[in-house]
C-alpha positions as CSV (number, residue, x, y, z in Angstrom):
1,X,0.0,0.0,0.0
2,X,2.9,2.2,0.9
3,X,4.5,1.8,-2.4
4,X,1.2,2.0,-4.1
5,X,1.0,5.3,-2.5
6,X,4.2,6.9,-2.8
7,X,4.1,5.8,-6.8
8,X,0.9,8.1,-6.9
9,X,2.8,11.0,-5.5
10,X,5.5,10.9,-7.6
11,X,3.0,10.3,-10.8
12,X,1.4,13.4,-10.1
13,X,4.4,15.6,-9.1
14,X,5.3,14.7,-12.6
15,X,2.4,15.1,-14.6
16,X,2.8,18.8,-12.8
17,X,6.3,19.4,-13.6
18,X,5.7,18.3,-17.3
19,X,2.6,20.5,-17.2
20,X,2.8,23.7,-19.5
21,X,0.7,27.4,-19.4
22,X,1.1,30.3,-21.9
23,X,-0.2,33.4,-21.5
24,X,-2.5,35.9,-23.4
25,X,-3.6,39.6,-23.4
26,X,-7.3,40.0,-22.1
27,X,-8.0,40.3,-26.1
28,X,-6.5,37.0,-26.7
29,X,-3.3,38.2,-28.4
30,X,-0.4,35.6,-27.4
31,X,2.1,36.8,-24.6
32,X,5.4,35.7,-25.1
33,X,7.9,34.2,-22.7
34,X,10.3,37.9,-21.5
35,X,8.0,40.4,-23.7
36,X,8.1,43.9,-22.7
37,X,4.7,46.0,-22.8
38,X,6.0,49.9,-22.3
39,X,3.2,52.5,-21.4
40,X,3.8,56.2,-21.7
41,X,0.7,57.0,-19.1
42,X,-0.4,55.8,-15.8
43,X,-4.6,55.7,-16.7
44,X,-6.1,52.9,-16.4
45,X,-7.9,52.6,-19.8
46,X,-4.3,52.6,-21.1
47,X,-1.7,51.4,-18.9
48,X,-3.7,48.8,-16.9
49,X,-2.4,45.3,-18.4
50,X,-5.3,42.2,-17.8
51,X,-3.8,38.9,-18.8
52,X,-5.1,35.3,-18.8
53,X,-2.6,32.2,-18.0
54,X,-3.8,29.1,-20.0
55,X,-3.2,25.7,-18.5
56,X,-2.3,23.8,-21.7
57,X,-2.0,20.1,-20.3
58,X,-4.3,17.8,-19.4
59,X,-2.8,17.7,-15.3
60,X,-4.3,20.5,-12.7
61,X,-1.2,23.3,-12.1
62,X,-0.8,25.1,-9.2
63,X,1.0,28.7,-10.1
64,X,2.3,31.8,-8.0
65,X,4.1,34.9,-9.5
66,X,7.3,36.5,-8.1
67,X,8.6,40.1,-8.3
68,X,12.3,39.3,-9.7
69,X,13.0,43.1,-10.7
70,X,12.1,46.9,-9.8
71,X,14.4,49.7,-11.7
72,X,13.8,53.4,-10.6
73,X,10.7,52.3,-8.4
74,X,9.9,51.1,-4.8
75,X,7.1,49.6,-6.0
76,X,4.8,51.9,-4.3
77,X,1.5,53.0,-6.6
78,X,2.0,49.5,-8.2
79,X,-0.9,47.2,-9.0
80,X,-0.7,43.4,-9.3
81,X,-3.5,41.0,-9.5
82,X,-3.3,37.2,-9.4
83,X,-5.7,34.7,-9.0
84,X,-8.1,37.1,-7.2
85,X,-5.5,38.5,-4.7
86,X,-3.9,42.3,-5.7
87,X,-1.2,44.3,-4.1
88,X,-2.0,47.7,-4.4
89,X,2.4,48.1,-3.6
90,X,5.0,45.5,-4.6
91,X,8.3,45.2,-3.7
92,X,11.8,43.0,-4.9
93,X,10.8,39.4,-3.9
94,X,7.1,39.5,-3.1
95,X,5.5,36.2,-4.2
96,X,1.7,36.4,-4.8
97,X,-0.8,34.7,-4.1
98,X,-0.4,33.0,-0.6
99,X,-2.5,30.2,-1.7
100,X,-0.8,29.2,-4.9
101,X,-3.5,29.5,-8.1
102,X,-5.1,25.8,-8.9
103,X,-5.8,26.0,-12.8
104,X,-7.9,23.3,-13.8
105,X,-6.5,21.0,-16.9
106,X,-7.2,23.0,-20.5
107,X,-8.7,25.9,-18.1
108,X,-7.9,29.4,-17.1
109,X,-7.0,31.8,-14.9
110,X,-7.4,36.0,-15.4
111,X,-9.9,37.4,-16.5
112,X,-10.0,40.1,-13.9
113,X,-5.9,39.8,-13.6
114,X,-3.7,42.6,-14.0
115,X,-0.5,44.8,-13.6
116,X,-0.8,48.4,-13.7
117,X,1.6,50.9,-12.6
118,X,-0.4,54.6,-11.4
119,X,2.9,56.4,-10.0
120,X,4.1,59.1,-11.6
121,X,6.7,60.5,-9.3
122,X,9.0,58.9,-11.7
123,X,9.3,59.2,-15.3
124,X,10.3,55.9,-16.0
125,X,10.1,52.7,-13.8
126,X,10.2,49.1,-14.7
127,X,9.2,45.7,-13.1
128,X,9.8,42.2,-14.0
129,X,7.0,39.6,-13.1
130,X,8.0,35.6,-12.7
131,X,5.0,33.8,-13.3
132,X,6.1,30.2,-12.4
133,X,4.5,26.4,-11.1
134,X,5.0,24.6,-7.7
135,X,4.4,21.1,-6.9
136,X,2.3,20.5,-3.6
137,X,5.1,20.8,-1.5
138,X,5.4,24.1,-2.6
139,X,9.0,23.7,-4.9
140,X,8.7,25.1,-8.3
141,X,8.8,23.3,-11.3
142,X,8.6,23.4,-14.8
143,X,10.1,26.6,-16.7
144,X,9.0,30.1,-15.5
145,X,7.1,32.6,-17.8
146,X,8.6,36.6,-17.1
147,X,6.7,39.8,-18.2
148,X,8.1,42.7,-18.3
149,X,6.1,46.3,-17.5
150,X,8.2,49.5,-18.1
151,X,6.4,52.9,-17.6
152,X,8.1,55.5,-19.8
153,X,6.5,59.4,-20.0
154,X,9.1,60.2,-22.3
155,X,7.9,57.8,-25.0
156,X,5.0,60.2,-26.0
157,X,3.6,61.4,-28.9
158,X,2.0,64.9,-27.2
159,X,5.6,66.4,-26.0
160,X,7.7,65.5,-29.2
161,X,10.6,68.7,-29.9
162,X,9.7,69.6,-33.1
163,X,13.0,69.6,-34.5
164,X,13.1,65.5,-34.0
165,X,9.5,65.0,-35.2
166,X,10.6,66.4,-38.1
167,X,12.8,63.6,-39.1
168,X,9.8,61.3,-39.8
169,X,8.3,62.0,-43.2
170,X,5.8,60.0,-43.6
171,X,3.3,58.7,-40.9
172,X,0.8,57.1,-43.2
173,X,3.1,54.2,-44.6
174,X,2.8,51.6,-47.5
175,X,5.9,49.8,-47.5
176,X,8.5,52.3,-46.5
177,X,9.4,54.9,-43.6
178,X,11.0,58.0,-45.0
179,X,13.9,59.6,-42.4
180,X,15.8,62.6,-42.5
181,X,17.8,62.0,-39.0
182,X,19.6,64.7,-38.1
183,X,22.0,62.9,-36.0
184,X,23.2,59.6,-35.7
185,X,20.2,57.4,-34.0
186,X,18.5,54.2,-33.2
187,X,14.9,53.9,-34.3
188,X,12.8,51.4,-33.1
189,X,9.7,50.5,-34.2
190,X,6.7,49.5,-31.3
191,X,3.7,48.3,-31.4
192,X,0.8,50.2,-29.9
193,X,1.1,47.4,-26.9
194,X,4.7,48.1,-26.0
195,X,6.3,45.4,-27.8
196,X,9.5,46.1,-29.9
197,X,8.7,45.1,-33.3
198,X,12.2,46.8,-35.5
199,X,15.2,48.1,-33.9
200,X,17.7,50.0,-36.3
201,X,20.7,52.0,-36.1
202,X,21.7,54.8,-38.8
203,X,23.9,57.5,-39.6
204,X,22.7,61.4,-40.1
205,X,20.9,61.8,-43.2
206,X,17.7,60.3,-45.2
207,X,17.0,56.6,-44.3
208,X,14.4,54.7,-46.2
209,X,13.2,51.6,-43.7
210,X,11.4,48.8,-45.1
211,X,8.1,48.2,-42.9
212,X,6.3,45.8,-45.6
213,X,6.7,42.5,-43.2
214,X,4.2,44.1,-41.1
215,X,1.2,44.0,-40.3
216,X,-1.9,46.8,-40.9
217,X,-2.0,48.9,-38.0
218,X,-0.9,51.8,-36.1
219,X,3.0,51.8,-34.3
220,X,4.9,54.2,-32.6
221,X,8.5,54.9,-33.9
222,X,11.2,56.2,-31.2
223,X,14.4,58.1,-32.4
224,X,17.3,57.8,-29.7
225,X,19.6,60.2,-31.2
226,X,23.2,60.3,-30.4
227,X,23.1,63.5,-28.2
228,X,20.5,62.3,-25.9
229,X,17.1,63.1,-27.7
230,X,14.7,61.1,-27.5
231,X,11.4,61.8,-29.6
232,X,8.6,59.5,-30.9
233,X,5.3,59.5,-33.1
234,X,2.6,57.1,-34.3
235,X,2.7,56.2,-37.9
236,X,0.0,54.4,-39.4
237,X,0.6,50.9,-42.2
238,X,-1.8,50.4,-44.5
């Protein structure tokens, strides 16, 4: 009986360590494994991010998330939400909830879950969020899922210097985004979530960058320039 036991317990600590989840937006656009969402406001219509885990095996998972990382922030102003349980502050090493997150096999977990940062004593902040799996003796297992939030008021389209704005001519786009940079500079190219879709570097002058891999939509382009400036604007492919 022992045996018969003990064999049980180990079956089901593997079925849970072989157990996968992914994650999704609360619009059911795939998260992946270290993306970075970057909000330029703190409202919650735009910088509040709901997310769904997905339990893709056929075993229940039990699952807790971990702050791993807080740059320029205490944490304070800070909303996480997890299985029904928020923390209105965080801080470097909390690990939420206390009663670990049972998600039924095939089910879900999230639709009211979220991250949100509403501090803006700071104009940029950034936190990293472990979401991970423990067996019933509390050990994680399996391989951890990290999202990464980054608040940044200086990635704007309202407060742009003219002078750097200008460097973008054309917002409406077909295949190709005409620069005139007027200084050495990285452009990267987001999409209206956060996530870095192109990153390029170029020298001063006109740049012609091919955008036809993606997809119709709005993005936000982001010059870095050499001296410092930073500037961005939405451009629109059709």
């Amino acid at each position: 009986m022992k045996k018969l036991l003990l064999s049980l317990v180990l079956g089901f600590l593997l079925v849970q360590t072989n157990a996968q989840f992914s994650m999704t937006t609360i619009d059911d656009q795939p998260i992946e494994n270290g993306q970075t969402f970057t909000f330029n406001t703190t409202t919650e219509e735009d910088a509040k991010l709901g997310y769904i885990v997905h339990n893709n095996s056929d075993a229940l998972i039990l699952m807790k998330a971990e702050v791993v990382e807080l740059i320029d922030s205490d944490g304070s102003e800070f909303e996480l939400c997890f299985g029904g349980s928020c923390y209105y502050s965080i801080s470097h090493g909390l690990i939420m909830p206390q009663s670990p997150v049972a998600i039924q096999p095939g089910g879900i977990q999230g639709m009211f879950d979220h991250m949100w940062n509403k501090n803006t004593s700071s104009p940029y902040m950034s936190a990293k969020i472990k979401f991970f799996m423990i067996d019933t003796f509390g050990a994680e297992v399996g391989e951890p899922f990290f999202v990464n939030y980054v608040y940044n008021e200086n990635l704007g389209v309202q407060d742009i210097e003219q002078a750097v704005k200008s460097q973008v001519q054309n917002t409406i786009i077909k295949d190709v985004l005409m620069l005139d940079l007027h200084e050495n500079s990285t452009i990267n190219i987001y999409s209206v979530s956060g996530k870095l879709i192109k990153a390029t570097k170029a020298n001063q002058g006109k740049l012609n960058l091919n955008l036809s891999n993606l997809n119709k939509g709005q993005y936000i382009v982001v010059v870095n320039s050499a001296s410092g400036k930073t500037a961005s604007t939405k451009v629109l492919v059709k």
